[in-house]
C-alpha positions as CSV (number, residue, x, y, z in Angstrom):
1,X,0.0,0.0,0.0
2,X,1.9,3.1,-0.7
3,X,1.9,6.5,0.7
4,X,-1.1,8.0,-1.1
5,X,-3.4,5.7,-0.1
6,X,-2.5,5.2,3.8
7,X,-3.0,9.1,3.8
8,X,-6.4,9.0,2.1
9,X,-7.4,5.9,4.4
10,X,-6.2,8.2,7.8
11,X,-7.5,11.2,6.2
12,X,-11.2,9.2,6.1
13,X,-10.4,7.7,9.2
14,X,-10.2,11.5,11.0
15,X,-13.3,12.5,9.5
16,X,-15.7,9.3,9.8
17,X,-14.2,9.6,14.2
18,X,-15.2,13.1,14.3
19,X,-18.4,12.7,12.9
20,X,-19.2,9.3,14.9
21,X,-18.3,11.4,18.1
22,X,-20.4,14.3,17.1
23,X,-23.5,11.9,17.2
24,X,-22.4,10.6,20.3
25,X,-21.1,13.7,22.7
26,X,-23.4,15.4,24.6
27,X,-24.9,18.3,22.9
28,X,-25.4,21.8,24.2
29,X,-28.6,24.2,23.7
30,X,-26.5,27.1,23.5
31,X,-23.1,28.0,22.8
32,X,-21.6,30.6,24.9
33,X,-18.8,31.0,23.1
34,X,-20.4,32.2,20.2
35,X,-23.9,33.5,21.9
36,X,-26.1,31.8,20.1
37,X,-28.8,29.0,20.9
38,X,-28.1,26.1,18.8
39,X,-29.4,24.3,16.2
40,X,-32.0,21.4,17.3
41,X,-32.4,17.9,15.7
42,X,-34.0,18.2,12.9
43,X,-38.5,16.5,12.4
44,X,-38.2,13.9,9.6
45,X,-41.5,14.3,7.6
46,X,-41.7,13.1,3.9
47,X,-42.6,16.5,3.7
48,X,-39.0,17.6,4.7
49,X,-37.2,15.5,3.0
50,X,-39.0,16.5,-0.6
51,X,-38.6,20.0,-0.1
52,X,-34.7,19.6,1.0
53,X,-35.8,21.1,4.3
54,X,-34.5,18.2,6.3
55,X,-31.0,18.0,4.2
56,X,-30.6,21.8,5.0
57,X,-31.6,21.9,8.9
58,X,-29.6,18.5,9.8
59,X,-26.1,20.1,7.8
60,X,-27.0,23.2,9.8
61,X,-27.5,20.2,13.1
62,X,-24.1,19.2,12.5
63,X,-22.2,22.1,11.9
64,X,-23.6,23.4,15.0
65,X,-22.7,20.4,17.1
66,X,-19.2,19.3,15.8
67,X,-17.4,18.2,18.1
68,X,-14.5,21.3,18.9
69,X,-16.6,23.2,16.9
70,X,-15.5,26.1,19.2
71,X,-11.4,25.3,18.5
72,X,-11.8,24.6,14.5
73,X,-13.7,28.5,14.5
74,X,-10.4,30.0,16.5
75,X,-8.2,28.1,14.4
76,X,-9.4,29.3,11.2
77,X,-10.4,32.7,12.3
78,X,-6.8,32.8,13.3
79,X,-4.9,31.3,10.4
80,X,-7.1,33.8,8.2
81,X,-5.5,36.6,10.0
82,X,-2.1,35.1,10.5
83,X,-2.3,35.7,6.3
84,X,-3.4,39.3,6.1
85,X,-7.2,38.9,6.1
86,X,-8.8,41.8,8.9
87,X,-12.4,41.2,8.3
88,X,-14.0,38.2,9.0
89,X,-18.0,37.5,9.8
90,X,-19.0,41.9,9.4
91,X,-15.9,41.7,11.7
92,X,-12.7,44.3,11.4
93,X,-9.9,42.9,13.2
94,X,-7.0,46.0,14.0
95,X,-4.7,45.4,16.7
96,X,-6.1,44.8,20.2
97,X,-10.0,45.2,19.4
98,X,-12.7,44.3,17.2
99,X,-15.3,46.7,15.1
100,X,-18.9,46.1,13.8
101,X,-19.0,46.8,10.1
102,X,-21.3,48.6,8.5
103,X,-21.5,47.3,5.4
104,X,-23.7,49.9,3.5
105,X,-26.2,52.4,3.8
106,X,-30.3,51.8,3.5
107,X,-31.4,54.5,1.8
108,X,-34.7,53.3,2.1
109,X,-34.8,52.1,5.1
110,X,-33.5,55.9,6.4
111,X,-36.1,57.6,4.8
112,X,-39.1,55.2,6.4
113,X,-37.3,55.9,9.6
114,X,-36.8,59.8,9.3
115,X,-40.6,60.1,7.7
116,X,-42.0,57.8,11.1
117,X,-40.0,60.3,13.0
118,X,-41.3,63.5,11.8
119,X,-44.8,61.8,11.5
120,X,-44.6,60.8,14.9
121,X,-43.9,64.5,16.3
122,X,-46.8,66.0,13.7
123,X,-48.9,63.5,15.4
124,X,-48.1,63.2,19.3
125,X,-46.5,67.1,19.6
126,X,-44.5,66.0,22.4
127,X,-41.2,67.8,23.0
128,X,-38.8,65.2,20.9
129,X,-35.8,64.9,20.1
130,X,-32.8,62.3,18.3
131,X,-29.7,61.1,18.7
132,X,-28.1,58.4,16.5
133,X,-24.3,57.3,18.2
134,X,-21.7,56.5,16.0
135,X,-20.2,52.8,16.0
136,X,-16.4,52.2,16.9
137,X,-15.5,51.7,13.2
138,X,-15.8,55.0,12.3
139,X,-14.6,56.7,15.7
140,X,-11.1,54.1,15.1
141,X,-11.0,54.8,11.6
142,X,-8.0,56.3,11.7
143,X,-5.8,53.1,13.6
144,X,-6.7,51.5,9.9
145,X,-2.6,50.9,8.8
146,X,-5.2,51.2,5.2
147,X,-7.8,53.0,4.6
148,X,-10.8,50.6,4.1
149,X,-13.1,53.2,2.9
150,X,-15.5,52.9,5.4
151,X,-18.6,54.4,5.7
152,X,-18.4,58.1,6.4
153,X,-21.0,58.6,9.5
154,X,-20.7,61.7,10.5
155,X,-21.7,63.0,6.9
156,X,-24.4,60.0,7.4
157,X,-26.0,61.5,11.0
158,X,-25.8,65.0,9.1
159,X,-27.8,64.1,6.1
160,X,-29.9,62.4,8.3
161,X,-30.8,65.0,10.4
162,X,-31.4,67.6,8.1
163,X,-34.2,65.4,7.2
164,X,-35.5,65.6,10.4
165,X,-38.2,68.3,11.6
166,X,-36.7,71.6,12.5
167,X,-38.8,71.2,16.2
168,X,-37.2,68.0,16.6
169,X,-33.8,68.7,18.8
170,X,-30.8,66.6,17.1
171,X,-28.4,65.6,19.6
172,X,-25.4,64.8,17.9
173,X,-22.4,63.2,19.3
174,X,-20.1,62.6,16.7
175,X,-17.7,65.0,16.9
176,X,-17.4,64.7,20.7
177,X,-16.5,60.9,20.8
178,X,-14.1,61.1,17.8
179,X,-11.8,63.9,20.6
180,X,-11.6,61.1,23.1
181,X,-10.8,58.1,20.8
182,X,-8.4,57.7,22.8
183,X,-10.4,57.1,25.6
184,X,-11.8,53.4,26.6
185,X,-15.2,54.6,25.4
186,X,-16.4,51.7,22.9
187,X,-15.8,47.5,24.3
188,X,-12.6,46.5,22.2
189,X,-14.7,43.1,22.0
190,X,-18.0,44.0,22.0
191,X,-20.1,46.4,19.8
192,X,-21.5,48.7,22.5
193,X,-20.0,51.6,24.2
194,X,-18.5,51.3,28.0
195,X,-20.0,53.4,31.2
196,X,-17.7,56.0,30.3
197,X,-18.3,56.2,26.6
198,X,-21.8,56.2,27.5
199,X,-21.4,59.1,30.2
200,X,-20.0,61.8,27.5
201,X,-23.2,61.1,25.5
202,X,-25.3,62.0,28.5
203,X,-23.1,64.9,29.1
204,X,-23.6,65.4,25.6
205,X,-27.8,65.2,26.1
206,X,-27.6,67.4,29.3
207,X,-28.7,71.5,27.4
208,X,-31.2,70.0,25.7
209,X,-32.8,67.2,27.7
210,X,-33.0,70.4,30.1
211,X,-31.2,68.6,33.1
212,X,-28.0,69.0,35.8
213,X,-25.9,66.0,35.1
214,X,-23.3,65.0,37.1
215,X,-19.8,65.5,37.4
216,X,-18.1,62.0,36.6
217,X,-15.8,62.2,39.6
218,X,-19.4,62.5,41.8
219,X,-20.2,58.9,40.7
220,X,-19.6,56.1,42.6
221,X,-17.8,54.1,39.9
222,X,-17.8,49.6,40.3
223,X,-15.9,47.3,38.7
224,X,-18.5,45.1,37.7
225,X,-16.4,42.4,35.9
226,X,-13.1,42.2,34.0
227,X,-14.0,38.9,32.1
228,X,-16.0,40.3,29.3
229,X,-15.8,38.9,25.8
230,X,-18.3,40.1,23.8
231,X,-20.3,39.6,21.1
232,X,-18.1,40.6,18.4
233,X,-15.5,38.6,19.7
234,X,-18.9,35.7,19.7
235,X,-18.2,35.7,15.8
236,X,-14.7,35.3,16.0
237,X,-13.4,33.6,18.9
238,X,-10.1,34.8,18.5
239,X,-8.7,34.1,22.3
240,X,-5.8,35.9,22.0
241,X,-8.1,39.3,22.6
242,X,-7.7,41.3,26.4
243,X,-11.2,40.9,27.7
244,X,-13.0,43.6,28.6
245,X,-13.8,45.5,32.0
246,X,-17.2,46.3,32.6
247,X,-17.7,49.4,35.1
248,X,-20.9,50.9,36.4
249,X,-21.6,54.5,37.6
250,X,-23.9,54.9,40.3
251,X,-25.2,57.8,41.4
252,X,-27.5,59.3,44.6
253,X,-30.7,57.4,44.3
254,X,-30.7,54.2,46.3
255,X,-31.7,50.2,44.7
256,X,-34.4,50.2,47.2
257,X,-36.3,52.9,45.6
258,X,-36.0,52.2,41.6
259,X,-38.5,49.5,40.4
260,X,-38.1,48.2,36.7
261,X,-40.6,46.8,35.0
262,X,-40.2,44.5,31.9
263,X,-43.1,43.7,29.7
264,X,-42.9,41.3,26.9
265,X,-45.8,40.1,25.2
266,X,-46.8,36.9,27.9
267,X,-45.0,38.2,30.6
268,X,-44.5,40.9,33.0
269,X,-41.4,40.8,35.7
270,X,-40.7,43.4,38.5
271,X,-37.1,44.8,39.8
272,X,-35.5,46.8,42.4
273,X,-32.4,47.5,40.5
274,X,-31.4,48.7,37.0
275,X,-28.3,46.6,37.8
276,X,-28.8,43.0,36.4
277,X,-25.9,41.8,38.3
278,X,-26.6,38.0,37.9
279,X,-25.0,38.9,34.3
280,X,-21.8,38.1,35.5
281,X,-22.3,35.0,35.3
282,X,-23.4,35.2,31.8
283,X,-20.9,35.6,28.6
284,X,-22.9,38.9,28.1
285,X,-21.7,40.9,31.0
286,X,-23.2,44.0,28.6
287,X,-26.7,42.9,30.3
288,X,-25.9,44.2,33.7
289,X,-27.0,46.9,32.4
290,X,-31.3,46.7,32.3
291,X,-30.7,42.8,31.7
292,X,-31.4,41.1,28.5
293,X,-33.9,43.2,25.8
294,X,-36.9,43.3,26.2
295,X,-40.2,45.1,24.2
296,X,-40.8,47.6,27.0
297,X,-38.6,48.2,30.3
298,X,-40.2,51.1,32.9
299,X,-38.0,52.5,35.4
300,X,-39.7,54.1,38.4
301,X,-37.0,56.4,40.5
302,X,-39.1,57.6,43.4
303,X,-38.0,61.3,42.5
304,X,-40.8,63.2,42.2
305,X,-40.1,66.0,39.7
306,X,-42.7,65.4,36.9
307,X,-40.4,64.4,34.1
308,X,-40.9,61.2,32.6
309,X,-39.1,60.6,29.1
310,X,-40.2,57.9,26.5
311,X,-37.5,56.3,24.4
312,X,-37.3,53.9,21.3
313,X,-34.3,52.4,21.4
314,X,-31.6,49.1,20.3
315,X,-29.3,48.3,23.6
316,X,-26.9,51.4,22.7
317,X,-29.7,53.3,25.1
318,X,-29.7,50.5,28.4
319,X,-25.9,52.3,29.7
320,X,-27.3,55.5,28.9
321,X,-30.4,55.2,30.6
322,X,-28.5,53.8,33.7
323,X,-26.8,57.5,33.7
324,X,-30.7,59.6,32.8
325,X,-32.7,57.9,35.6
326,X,-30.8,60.1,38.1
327,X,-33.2,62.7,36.5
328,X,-36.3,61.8,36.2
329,X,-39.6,60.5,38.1
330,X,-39.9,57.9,35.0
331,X,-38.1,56.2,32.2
332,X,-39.6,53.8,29.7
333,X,-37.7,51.9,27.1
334,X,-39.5,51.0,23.7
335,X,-37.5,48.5,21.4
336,X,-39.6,48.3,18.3
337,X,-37.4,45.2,17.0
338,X,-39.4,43.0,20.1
339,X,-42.5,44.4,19.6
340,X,-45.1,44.0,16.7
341,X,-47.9,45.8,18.0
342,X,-48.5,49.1,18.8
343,X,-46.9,50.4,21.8
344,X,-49.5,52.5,23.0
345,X,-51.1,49.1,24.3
346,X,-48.7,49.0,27.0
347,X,-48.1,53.0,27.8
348,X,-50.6,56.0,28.5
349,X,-48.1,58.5,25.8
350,X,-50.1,61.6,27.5
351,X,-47.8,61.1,31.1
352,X,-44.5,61.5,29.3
353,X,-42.9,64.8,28.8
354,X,-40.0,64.3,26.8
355,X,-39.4,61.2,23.8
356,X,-36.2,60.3,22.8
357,X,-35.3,58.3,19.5
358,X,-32.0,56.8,20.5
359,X,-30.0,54.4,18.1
360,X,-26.6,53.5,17.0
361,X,-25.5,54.3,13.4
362,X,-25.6,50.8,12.3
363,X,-29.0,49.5,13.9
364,X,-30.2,53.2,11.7
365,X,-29.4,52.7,8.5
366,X,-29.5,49.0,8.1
367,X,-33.1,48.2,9.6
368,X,-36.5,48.9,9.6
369,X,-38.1,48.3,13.1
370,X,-39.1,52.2,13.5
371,X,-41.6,52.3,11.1
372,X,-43.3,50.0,13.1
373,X,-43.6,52.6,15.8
374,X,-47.1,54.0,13.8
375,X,-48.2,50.3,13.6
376,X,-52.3,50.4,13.6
């Protein structure tokens, strides 16, 4: 037998074991490593098996379950770097930290978005305003050794907001985070911004949300956890990576008198914290703050000064909000991706004084959740 064939025979041999023990290890619901819930064995139906369905859904079964799945997706990722290659999955890889792509702009989806906005003021006259937070690819653009020609969002946020209603306040944050990029203001493995990104946006809302905020040294500051790999880092798994440090900022008004409410569609859970610190036991340690997402989240302070603010939101707004409550009698959350039905079912609109639309670039311009915000 020569050479050839004694390598074809192992090569066989490694790939028929691998496959025998993928059947027969114990399988996972979800896969912390990549944050995901994985794939389930697949119904056999004659149905399923005409229409491919099955064929599809039991490759998708085993490529979820392979056995050191987790080390063959580090390995490549890895290797595919090792050569040159710096984005991977929507992922740019520079240095020490990871950046969400943005892959292209929505034009379509923009204009939905800024039309539901202005239509929403026209409609409800409440005092509103925006505020769309760029992602860390454009604020690190310039660590690129070569320019990738990403997007440019601060002429993005600009065009956008001259579409917006002159009586709708713009809050725009661009220039300010791009002075302290520098600054450990964006996760270097996660997609979100840290407490103290998060805190010069809230400075940043202070003139026009019409409040005192507070001096950064007048927070009590927590290490919450240094073990965070986030969920960019979910797509990669590239080990090598620092983990993150997630920090909180606390300020005067005590657990014992906040109450959060989350309200999903067959559920409703109470709080006495906006600090979800079971989360560090979790791979997302983001979800300390507010927990995981859900279609509506009210936070009750106890301060009694009369202003309550409505905002629609993606998770860019739950570190934020951790910052605004120090402010206000009432805060209520609306993410329109978790809800399908309009939201006026589970708010009276009439008891807020101010709403806030309140997204990152990327969540803007590449979907179409807010024009369910006018949903009959």
């Amino acid at each position: 037998m020569n050479f050839q064939k004694i390598a074809i025979i192992i090569f066989f041999g490694i790939i028929l074991s691998f496959s025998s023990l993928t059947v027969l290890w114990k399988k996972k619901d979800y896969s912390e490593a990549e944050n995901k819930y994985l794939s389930k064995v697949p119904s056999i139906s004659t149905e399923n098996i005409l229409n491919k369905k099955f064929m599809i859904d039991i490759e998708k079964y085993f490529s979820d379950h392979f056995i050191m799945r987790d080390d063959f997706i580090e390995l490549k990722n890895n290797l595919e770097i090792f050569t040159g290659k710096t984005t991977i999955n929507d992922v740019r890889y520079i240095k020490d930290r990871l950046l969400q792509v943005v892959p292209s702009v929505n034009e379509k989806f923009v204009k939905n978005s800024i039309d539901i906005i202005n239509e929403f003021k026209e409609k409800y006259g409440k005092k509103t305003y925006i505020s769309i937070i760029p992602t860390s690819e454009y604020i690190y653009r310039k660590k690129f050794p070569i320019d990738p020609g990403i997007i440019d969002q601060k002429q993005n946020i600009d065009k956008i907001y001259s579409g917006i209603d002159n009586d709708i306040d713009k809050i725009n944050t661009v220039d300010l985070l791009d002075s302290k990029n520098e600054e450990y203001i964006y996760y270097k493995t996660d997609h979100h911004m840290t407490i103290l990104g998060s805190y010069y946006v809230y400075r940043e809302m202070e003139k026009l949300l019409e409040f005192e905020g507070i001096d950064f040294e007048d927070f009590k500051k927590e290490n919450f956890s240094d073990n965070f790999y986030g969920s960019l880092h979910s797509k990669l798994n590239i080990s090598s990576l620092d983990k993150d440090l997630v920090e909180l900022l606390k300020g005067s008004i005590p657990d014992e008198n906040v109450h959060v409410r989350k309200i999903s569609a067959d559920l409703v859970q109470n709080f006495n914290s906006i600090y979800f610190k079971d989360m560090v036991k979790k791979k997302d340690k983001y979800g300390v703050f507010l927990g995981l997402n859900e279609p509506i989240v009210d936070i009750n302070t106890g301060v009694s000064n009369g202003k309550k603010l409505l905002i629609f939101k993606d998770s860019y707004a739950n570190s934020i909000a951790t910052l605004l409550y120090n402010h206000y009698e009432k805060i209520t959350l609306v993410d329109m991706r978790l809800l399908n039905e309009p939201f006026e079912k589970y708010l009276n609109l009439d008891e807020y004084t101010q709403v806030l639309f309140l997204y990152n670039f990327y969540n803007f311009v590449t979907q179409n959740d807010i024009q369910k915000i006018l949903i009959k």
